[in-house]
N, C-alpha and C positions, 0 to 999 in steps of 0.2 A: 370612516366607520365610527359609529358613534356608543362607545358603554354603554349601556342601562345596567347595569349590576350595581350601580351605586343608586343609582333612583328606586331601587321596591323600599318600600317601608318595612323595619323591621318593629314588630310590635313591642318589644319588648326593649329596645334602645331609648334612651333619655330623648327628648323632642321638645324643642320651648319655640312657639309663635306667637310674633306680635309685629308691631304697628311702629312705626315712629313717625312723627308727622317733621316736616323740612318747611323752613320759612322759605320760598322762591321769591323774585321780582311779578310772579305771576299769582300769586297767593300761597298757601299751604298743598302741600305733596304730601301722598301717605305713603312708604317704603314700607313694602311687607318683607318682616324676617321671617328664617326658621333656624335654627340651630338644633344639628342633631349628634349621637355621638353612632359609633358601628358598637356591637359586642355588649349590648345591654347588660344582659345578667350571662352570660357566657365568659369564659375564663381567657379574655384573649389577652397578650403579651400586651402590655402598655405598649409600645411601642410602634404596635400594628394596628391599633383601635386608631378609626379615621373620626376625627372631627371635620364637621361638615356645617358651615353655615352659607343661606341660599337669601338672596334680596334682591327685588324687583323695585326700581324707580322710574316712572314717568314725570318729564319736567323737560319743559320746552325750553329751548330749541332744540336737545336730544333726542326728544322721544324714548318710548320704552330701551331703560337695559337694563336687563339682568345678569345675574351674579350668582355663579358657585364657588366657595373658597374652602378648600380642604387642608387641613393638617395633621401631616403623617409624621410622628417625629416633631422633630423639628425641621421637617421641612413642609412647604405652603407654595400649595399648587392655585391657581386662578384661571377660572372657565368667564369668560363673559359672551353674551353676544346681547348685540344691539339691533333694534329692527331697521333702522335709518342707517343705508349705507356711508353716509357723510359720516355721520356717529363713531361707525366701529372704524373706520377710517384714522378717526383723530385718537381715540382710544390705541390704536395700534401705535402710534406715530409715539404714544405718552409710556407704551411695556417698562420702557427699558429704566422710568423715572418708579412706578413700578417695585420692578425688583430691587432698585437701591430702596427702595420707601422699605419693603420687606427683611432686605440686609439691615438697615438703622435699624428697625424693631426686631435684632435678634432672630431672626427666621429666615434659615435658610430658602430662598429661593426655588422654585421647582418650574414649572412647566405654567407658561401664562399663553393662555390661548384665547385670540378674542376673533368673536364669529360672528356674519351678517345673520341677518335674523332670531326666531326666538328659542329660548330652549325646546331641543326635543319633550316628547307628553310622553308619560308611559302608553301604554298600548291598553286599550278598552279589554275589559272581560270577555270572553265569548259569551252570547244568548242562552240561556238555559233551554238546553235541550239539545243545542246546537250539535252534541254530539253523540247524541241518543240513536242508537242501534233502533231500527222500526221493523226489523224485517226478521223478527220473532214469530 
């Protein structure tokens, strides 16, 4: 079962995108960020406000992974999935180097979850009109 409660956009929440380019063996890669936070202008407990940063890199021999990293607290959760089974394979084999990397930099550990394929997409609008009463 996959959340989306974390995926709507809130409009009012802090939101920064950009680019960073990566020198490869294969030329330059562009990673798209986004860093957002929950609880814009809303009075929520520091504590329960989620920090959320999302990045996407393609670079051979990988191929596409993406990346969700949240921080609740001080604790730091990590979503990855990778489109290239081999990928999310080796990735899995690497969790546990991981969560020691997240304990060194002082953040507690949470839930690292790494998945074949790409992120879930929010779900399309409905059509306008699509739910217009005709039989007036």
């Amino acid at each position: 079962r996959v959340d989306t409660s974390a995926l709507k956009a809130d409009a009012t929440a802090p939101r920064w995108n950009f680019e960073i380019p990566f020198v490869t063996p294969q030329g330059t890669a562009m990673a798209q960020f986004e860093i957002s936070r929950d609880g814009g202008e809303q009075e929520v407990e520091a504590a329960k406000r989620v920090w959320r940063a999302r990045f996407s890199l393609d670079v051979e021999p990988a191929g596409p992974v993406h990346a969700l990293i949240s921080l609740t607290g001080d604790k730091t959760s990590v979503r990855i999935w990778a489109e290239r089974p081999a990928t999310a394979e080796q990735l899995r084999a690497g969790a546990s180097d991981l969560s020691q990397a997240l304990s060194r930099a002082e953040l507690q550990p949470g839930d690292i979850v790494i998945r074949d394929g790409a992120p879930p997409q929010a779900a399309p609008a409905a059509r306008a009109g699509h739910f217009l009463d005709r039989a007036l």
